[in-house]
LOPA-37337 format. One record per residue: x, y, z of N, C-alpha, C in turn; residue in three letters. Coordinates in steps of 0.2 Angstrom, whole numbers, padded with zeros to 4 digits, always signed. Example, Ala and Ser with C-alpha at 12.3 -4.5 7.8 and 13.67 -1.06 7.14 Angstrom:
2
+0066-0028+0039+0062-0022+0039+0066-0016+0039ALA;+0064-0011+0035+0068-0005+0036+0064+0000+0039SER;
***
This chain:
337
-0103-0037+0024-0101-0030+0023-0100-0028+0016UNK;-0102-0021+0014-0101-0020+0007-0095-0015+0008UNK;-0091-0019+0001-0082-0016+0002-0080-0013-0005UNK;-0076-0010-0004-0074-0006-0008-0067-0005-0012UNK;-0064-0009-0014-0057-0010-0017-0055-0005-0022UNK;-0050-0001-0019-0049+0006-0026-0042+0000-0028UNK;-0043-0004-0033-0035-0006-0037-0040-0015-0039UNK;-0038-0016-0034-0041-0027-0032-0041-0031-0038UNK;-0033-0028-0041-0035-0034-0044-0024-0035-0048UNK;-0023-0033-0042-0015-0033-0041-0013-0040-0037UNK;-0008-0043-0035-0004-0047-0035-0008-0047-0026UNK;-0006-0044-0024-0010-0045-0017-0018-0044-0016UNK;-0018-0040-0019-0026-0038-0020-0031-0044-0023UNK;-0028-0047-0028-0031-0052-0031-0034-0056-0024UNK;-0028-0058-0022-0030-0065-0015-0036-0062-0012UNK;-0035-0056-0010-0039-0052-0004-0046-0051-0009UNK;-0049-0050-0014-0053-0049-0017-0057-0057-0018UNK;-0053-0061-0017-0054-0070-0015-0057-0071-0011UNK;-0054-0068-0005-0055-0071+0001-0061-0065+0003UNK;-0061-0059+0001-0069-0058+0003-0075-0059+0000UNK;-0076-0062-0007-0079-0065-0009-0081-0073-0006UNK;-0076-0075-0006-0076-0082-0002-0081-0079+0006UNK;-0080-0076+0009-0081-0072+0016-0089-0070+0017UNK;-0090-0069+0007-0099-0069+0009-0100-0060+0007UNK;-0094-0058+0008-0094-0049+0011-0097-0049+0001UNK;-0098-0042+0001-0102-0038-0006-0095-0033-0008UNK;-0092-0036-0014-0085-0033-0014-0087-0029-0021UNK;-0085-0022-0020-0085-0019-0027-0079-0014-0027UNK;-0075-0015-0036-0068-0014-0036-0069-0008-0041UNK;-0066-0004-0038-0064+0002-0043-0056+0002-0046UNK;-0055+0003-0052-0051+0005-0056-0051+0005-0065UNK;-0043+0006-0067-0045+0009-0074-0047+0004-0077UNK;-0049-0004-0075-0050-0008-0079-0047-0012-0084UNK;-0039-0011-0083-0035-0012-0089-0031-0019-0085UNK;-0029-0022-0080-0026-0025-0079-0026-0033-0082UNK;-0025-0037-0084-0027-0045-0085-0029-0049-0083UNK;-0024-0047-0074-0027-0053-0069-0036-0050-0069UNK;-0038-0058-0065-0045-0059-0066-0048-0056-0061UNK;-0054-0054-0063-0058-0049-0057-0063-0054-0052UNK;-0064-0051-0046-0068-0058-0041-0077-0054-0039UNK;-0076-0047-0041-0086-0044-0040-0088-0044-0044UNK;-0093-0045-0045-0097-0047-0048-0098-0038-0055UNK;-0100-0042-0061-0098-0037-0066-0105-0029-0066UNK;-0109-0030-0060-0111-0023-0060-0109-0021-0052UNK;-0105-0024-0050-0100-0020-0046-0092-0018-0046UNK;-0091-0017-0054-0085-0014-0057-0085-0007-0059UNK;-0084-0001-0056-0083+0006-0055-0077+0004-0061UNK;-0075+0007-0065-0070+0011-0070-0069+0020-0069UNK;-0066+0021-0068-0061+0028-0065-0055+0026-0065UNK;-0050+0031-0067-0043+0032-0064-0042+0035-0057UNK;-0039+0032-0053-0042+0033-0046-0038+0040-0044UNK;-0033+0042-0048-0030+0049-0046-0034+0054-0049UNK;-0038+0054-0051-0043+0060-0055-0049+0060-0050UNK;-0050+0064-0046-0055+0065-0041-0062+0065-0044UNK;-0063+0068-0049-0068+0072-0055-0071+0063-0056UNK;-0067+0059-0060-0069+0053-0062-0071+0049-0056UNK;-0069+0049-0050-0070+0044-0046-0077+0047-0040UNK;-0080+0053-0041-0084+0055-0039-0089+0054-0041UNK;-0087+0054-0050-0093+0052-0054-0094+0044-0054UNK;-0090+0041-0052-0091+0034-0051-0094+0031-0044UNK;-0095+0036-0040-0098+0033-0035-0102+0036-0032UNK;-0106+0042-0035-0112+0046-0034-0116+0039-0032UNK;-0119+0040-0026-0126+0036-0023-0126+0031-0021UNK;-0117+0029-0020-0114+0022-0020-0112+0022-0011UNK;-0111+0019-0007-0110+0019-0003-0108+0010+0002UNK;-0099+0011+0006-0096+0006+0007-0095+0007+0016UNK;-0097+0000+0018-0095-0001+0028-0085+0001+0024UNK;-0084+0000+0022-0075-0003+0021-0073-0002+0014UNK;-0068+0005+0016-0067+0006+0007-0058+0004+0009UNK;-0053+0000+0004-0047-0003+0005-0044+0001-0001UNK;-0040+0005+0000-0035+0010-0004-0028+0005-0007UNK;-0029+0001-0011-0022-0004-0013-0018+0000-0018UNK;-0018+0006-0022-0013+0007-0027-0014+0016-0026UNK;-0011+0016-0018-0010+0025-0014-0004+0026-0016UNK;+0000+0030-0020+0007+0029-0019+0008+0036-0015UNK;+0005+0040-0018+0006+0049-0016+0001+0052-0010UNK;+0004+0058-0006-0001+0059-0002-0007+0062-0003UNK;-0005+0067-0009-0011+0067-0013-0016+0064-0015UNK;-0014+0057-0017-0020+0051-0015-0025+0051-0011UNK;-0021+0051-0005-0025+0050+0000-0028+0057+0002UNK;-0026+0061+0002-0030+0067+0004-0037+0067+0000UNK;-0036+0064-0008-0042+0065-0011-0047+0060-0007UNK;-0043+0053-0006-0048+0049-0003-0051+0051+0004UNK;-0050+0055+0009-0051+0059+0013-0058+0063+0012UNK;-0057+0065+0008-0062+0071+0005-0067+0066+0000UNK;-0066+0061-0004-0072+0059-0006-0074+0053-0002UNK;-0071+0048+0002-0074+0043+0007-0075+0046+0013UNK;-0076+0052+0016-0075+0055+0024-0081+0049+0027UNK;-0088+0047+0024-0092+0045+0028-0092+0037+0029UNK;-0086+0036+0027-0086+0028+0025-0083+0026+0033UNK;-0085+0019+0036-0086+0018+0040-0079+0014+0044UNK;-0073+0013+0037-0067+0011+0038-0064+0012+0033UNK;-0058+0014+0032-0053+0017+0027-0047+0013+0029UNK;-0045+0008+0023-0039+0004+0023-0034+0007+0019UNK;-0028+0007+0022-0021+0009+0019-0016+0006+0018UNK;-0017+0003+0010-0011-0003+0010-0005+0001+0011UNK;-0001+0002+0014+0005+0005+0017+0012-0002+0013UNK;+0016+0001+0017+0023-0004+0016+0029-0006+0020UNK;+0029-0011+0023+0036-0013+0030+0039-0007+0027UNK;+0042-0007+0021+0048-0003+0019+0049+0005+0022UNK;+0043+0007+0028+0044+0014+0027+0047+0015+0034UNK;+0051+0008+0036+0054+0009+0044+0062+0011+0044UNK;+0064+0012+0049+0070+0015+0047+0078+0011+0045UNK;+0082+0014+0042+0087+0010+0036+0093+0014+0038UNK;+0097+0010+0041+0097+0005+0044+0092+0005+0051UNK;+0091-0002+0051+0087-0004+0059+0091-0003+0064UNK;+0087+0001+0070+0090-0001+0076+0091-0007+0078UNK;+0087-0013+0076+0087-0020+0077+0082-0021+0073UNK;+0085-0031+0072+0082-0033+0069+0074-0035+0070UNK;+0071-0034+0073+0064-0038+0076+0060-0030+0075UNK;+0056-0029+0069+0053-0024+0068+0045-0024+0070UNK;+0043-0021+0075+0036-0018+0077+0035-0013+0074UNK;+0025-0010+0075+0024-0006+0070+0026+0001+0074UNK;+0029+0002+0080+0032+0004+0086+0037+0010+0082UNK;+0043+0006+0077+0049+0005+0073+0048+0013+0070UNK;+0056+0017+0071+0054+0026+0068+0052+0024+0060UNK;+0048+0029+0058+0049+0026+0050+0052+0033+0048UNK;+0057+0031+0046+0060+0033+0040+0066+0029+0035UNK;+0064+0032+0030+0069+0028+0023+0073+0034+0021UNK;+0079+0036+0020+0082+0041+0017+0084+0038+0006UNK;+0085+0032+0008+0086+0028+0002+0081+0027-0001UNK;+0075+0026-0001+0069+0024-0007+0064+0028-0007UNK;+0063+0032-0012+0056+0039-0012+0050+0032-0013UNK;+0049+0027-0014+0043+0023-0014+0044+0024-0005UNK;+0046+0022-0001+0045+0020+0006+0043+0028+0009UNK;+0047+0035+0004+0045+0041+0008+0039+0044+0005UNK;+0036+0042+0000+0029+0043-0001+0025+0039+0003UNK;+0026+0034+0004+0022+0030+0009+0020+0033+0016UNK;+0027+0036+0017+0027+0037+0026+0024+0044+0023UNK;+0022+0048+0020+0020+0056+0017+0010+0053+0019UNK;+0010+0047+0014+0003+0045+0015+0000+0045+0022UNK;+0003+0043+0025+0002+0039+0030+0001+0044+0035UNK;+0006+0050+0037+0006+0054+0039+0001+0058+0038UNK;-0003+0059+0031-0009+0063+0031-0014+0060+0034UNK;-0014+0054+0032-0017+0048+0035-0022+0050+0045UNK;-0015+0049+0046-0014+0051+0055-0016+0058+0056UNK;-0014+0065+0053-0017+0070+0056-0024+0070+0053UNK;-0026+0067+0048-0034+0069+0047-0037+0062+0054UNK;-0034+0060+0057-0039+0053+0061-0037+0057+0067UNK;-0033+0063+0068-0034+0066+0076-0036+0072+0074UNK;-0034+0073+0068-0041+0081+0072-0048+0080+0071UNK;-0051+0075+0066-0057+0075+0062-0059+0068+0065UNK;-0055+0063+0066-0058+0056+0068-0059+0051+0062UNK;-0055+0054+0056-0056+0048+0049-0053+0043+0051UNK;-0059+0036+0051-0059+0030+0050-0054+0027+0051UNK;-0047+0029+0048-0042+0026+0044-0039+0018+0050UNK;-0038+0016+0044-0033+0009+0047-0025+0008+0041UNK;-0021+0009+0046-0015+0007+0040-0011-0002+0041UNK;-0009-0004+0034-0009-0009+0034-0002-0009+0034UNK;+0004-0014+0033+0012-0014+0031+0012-0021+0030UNK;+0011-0024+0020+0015-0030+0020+0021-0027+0018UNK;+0026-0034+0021+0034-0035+0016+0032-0038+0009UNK;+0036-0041+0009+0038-0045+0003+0033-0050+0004UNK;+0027-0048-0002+0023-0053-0001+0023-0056-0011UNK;+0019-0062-0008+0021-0066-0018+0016-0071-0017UNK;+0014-0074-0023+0010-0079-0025+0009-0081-0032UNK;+0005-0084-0035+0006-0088-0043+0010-0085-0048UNK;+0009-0075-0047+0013-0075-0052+0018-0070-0052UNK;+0021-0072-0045+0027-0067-0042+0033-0070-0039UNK;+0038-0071-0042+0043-0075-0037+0047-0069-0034UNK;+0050-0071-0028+0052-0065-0022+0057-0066-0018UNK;+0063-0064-0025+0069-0064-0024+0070-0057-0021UNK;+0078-0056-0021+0081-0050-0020+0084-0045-0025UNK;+0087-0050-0029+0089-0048-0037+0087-0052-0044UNK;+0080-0051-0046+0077-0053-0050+0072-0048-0055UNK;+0067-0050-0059+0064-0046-0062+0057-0045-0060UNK;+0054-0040-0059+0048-0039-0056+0043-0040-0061UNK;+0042-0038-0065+0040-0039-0072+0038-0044-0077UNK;+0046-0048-0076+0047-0052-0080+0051-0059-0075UNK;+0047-0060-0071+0050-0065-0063+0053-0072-0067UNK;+0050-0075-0072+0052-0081-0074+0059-0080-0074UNK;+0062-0075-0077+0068-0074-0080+0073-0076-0072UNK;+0073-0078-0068+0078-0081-0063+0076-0090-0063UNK;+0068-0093-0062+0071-0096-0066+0075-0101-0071UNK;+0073-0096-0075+0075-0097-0082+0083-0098-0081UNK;+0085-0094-0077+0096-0092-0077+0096-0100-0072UNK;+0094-0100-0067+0094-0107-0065+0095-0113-0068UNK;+0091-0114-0072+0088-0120-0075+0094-0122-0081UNK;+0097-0112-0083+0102-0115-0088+0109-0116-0085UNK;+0108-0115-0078+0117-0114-0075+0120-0109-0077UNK;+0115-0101-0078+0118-0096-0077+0119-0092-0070UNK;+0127-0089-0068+0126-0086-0064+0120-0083-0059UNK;+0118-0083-0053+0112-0080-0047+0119-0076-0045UNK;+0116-0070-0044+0118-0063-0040+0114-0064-0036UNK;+0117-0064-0028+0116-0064-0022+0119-0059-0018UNK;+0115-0052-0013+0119-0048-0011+0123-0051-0006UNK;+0127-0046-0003+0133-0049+0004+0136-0057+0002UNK;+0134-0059+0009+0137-0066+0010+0129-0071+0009UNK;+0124-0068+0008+0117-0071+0006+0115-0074+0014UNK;+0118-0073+0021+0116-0073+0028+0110-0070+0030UNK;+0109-0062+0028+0103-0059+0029+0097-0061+0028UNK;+0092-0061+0035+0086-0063+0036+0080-0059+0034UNK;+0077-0063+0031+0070-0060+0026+0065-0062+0027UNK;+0057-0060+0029+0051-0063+0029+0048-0062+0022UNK;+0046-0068+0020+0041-0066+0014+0035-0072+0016UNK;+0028-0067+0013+0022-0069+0013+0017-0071+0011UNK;+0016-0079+0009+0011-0078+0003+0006-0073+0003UNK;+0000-0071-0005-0004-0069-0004-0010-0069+0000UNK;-0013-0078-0002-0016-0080+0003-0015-0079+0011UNK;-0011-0078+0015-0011-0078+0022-0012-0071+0022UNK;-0008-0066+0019-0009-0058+0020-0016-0058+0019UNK;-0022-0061+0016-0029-0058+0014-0032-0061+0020UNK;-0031-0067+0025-0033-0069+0031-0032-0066+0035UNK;-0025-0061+0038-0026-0055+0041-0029-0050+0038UNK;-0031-0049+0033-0033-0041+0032-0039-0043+0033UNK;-0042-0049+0031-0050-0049+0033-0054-0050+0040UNK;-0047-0050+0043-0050-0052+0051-0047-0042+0052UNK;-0045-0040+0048-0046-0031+0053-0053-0029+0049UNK;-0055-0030+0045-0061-0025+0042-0067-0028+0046UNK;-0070-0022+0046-0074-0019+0051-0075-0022+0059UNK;-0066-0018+0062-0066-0021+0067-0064-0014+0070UNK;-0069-0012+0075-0070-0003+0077-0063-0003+0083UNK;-0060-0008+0086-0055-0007+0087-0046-0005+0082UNK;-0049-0007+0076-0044-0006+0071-0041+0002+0069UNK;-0049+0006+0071-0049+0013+0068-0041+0016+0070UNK;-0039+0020+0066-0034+0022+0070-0026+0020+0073UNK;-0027+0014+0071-0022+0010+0070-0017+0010+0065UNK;-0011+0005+0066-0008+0001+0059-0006-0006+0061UNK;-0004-0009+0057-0004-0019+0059+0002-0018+0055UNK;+0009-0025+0053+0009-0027+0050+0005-0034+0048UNK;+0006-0034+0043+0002-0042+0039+0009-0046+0037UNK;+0013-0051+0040+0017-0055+0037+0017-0062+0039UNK;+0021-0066+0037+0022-0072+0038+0027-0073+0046UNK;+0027-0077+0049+0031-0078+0054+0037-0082+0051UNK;+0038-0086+0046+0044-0089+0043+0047-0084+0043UNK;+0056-0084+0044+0061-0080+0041+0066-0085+0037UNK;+0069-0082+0035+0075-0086+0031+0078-0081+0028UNK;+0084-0085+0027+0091-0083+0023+0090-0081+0018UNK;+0091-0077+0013+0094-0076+0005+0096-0082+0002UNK;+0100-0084+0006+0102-0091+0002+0099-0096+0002UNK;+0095-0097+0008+0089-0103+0011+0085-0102+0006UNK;+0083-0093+0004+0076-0092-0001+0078-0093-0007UNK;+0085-0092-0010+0086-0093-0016+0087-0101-0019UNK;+0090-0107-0011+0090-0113-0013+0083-0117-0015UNK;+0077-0113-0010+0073-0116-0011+0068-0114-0017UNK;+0069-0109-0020+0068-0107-0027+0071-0112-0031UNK;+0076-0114-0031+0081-0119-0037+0079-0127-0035UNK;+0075-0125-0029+0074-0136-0026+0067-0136-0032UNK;+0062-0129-0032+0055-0128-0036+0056-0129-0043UNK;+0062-0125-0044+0064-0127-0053+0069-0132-0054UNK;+0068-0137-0050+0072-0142-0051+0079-0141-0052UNK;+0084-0137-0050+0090-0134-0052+0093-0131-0046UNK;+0100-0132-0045+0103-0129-0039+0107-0122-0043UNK;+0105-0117-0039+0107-0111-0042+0113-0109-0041UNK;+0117-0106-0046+0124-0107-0044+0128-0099-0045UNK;+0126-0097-0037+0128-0091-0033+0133-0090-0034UNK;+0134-0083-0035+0141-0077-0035+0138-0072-0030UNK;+0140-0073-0025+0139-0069-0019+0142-0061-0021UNK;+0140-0056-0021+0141-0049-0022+0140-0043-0020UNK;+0145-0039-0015+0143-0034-0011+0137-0029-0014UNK;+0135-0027-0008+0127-0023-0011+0130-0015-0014UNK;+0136-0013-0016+0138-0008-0018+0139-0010-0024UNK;+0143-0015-0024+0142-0018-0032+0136-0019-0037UNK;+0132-0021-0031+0127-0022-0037+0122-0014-0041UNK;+0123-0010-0035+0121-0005-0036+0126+0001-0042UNK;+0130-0001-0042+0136+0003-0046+0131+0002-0052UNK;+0132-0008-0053+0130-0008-0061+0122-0008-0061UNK;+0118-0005-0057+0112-0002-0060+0108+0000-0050UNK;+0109+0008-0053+0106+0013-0048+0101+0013-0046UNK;+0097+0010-0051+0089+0009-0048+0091+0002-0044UNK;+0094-0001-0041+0093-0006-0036+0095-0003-0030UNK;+0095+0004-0029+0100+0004-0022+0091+0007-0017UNK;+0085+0010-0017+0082+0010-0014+0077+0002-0012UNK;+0076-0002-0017+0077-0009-0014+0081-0012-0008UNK;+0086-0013-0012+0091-0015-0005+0093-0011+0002UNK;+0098-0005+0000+0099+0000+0005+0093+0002+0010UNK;+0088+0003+0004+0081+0005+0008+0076+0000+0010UNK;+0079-0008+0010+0073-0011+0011+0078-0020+0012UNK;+0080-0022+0007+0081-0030+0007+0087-0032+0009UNK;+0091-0028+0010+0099-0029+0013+0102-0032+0021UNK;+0095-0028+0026+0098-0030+0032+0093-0033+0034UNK;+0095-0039+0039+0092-0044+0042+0085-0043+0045UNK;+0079-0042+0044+0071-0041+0048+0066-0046+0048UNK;+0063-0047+0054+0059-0050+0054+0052-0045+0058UNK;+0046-0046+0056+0039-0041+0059+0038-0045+0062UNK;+0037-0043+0068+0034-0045+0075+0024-0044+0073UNK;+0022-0048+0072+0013-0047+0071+0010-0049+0078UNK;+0014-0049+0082+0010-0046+0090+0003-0045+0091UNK;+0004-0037+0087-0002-0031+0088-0007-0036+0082UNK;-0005-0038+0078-0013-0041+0074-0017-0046+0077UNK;-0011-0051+0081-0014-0057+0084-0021-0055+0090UNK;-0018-0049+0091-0023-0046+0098-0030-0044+0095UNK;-0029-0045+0087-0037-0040+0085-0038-0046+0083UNK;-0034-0050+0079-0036-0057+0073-0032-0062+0075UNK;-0034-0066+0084-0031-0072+0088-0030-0078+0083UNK;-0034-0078+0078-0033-0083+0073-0029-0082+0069UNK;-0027-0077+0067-0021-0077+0061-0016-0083+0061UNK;-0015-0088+0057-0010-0090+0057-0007-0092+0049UNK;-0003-0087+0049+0000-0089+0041+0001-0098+0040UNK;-0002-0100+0034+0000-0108+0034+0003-0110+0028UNK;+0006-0104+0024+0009-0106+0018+0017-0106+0018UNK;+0022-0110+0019+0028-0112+0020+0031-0110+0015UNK;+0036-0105+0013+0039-0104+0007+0041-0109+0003UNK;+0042-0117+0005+0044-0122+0000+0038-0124-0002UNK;+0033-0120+0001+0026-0125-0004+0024-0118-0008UNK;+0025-0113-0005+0022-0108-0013+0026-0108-0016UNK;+0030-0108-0015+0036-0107-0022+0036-0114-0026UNK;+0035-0117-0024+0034-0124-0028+0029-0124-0033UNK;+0020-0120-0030+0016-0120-0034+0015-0113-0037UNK;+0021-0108-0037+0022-0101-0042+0027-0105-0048UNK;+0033-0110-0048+0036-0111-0053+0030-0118-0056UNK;+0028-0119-0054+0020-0124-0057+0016-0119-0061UNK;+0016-0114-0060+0009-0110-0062+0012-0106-0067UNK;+0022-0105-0067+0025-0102-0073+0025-0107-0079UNK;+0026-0114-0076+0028-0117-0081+0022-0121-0085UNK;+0016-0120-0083+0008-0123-0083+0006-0116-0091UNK;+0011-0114-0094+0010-0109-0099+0015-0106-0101UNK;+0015-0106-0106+0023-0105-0112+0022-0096-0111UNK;+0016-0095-0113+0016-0087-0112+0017-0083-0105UNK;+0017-0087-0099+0021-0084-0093+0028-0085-0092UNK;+0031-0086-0096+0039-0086-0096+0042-0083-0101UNK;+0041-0076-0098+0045-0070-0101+0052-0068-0098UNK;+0056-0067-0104+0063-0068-0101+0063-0059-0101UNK;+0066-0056-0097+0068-0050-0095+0078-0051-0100UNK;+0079-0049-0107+0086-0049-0106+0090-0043-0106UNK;+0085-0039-0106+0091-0033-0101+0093-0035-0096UNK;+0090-0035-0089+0092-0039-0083+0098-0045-0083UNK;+0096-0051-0090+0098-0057-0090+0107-0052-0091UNK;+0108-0045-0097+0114-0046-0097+0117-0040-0093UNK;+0114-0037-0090+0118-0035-0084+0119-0038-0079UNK;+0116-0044-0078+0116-0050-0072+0124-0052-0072UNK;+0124-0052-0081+0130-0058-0083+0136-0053-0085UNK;+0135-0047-0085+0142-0045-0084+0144-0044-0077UNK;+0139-0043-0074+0142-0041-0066+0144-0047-0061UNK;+0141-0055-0064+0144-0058-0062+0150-0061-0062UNK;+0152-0058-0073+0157-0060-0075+0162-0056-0070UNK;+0162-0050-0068+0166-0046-0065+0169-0048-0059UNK;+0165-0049-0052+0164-0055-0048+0166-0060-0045UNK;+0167-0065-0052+0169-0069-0052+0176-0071-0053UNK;+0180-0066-0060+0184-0066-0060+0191-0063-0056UNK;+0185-0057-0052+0192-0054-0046+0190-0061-0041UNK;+0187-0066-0039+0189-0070-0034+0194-0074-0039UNK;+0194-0079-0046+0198-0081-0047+0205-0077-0045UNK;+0207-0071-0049+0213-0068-0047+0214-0066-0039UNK;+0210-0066-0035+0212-0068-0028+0214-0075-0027UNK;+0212-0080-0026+0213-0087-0026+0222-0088-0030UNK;+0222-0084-0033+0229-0087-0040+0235-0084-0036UNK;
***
């Protein structure tokens, strides 16, 4: 198939730009070309465009034509509307979407793609569910292509996938580890979490393109392991050699001392979920995630510590970690006294 990646060269996109090259497929990726991670098509199938400017991205693919165009970096629905109007004739239109855009709190734990979406706590999970929704009324009145996708929390070489750490600058939880500084863990650290490598998520999404059953659809893409906060945080500290030494902390608390945490959590990492991948296995009977969070986490702190320049410490984060643990800490001592 000839495919088309608007972004592919993002943390997930990277793997999936892998595996369709691995797959044989003709993969060509459009964006502004600025990223560092490494590109997987071939160098006269790299389109340059900003993929929000409709003007640029039309001009980039006059005469050009894809079985399978994958929209990785949709935030707005404006995005997507543009993509509507320049891809209409493409034969499949994929929609990186996000678990995050089902309802907070859940009615239960065990989420289908069935699940209401909505997020009242995080505008990333309510643009999402804005896209998607365009998404849906152009595929019933018009019959666009679309296929929408939902990973959670997915990671690999150069993404660790904690709950409270640095996106940015992910070494830097490591790093508190390894020196015996305080780990901020929300609640009692019991809530149940799926995370994903990249690699498994790029073997479902290659098993939906160009599957005419797909049209019209949405999947989650996850791992079937769940685990604990604590589980995922132990098994980070067994990877960096180091047991992590938790200050468990109400999710109010952490949100006091920095506001931009409260649609993560509230809106997303707080309460216990697992995705039911049912509806994928019925299109892709083969899917079977095989990456065990102690084995990718072991080869993402390998692949930090394999380069002195990927161990970027974030110390903003490091010092509001450290007063809010000081804080924490010390009303449990004066509790105990």
């Amino acid at each position: 198939m000839r495919i088309l990646f608007i972004g592919g060269t993002g943390l997930i996109s990277s793997a999936c730009s892998a595996a369709a090259v691995a797959a044989g497929h003709e993969l060509w990726v459009l964006n502004r070309g600025r990223s560092a991670l490494g590109g997987f098509a071939a160098p006269g199938h790299v389109l340059t465009a900003d993929a929000t400017d409709e003007a640029a991205v039309r001009a980039a693919v006059t005469g050009l034509s894809w079985d399978v165009v994958v929209q990785w970096i949709g935030y707005a629905p404006s995005q997507v509307e543009q993509d509507i109007g320049v891809f209409g004739e493409v034969g499949q239109y994929v929609f990186i979407s996000s678990a995050s855009v089902y309802a907070k709190p859940p009615a239960h734990w065990i989420i289908t793609e069935d699940t209401p979406k909505v997020n009242p706590y995080w505008s990333y999970a309510r643009d999402k569910i804005g896209c998607e929704l365009v998404l849906r009324e152009a595929h019933d009145k018009s019959g666009f292509p679309m296929t929408i996708v939902r990973p959670s929390l997915t990671y690999g070489p150069s993404q660790i996938p904690v709950v409270i750490g640095s996106w940015d600058k992910p070494y830097t939880i490591i790093d508190r580890m390894r020196r015996g500084a305080k780990i901020i863990v929300p609640g009692d650290g019991t809530s149940i979490w799926t995370l994903t490598h990249n690699t498994d998520f790029a073997q479902g999404l290659m098993g939906l393109l160009g599957q005419p059953a797909a049209l019209g659809e949405d999947f989650h893409i996850t791992s079937d392991e769940a685990l604990t906060w604590n589980q995922i945080y132990s098994l980070v500290g067994a990877a960096a050699g180091a047991e992590p030494d938790i200050v468990h902390v109400p999710t109010a608390g952490i949100i006091a001392a920095d506001p931009t945490e409260e649609g993560s959590l509230r809106g997303d990492k707080m309460y216990s979920t697992v995705f039911d991948n049912t509806k994928l296995r019925r299109l892709v009977p083969g899917y079977t995630p095989v990456k065990s969070f102690a084995q990718g986490i072991r080869e993402t702190v390998a692949w930090f510590d394999a380069d002195a320049g990927r161990r970027q410490i974030d110390q903003a984060a490091n010092a509001r970690w450290d007063r809010l643990a000081a804080v924490y800490s010390d009303a449990l001592a004066k509790a105990a006294g």
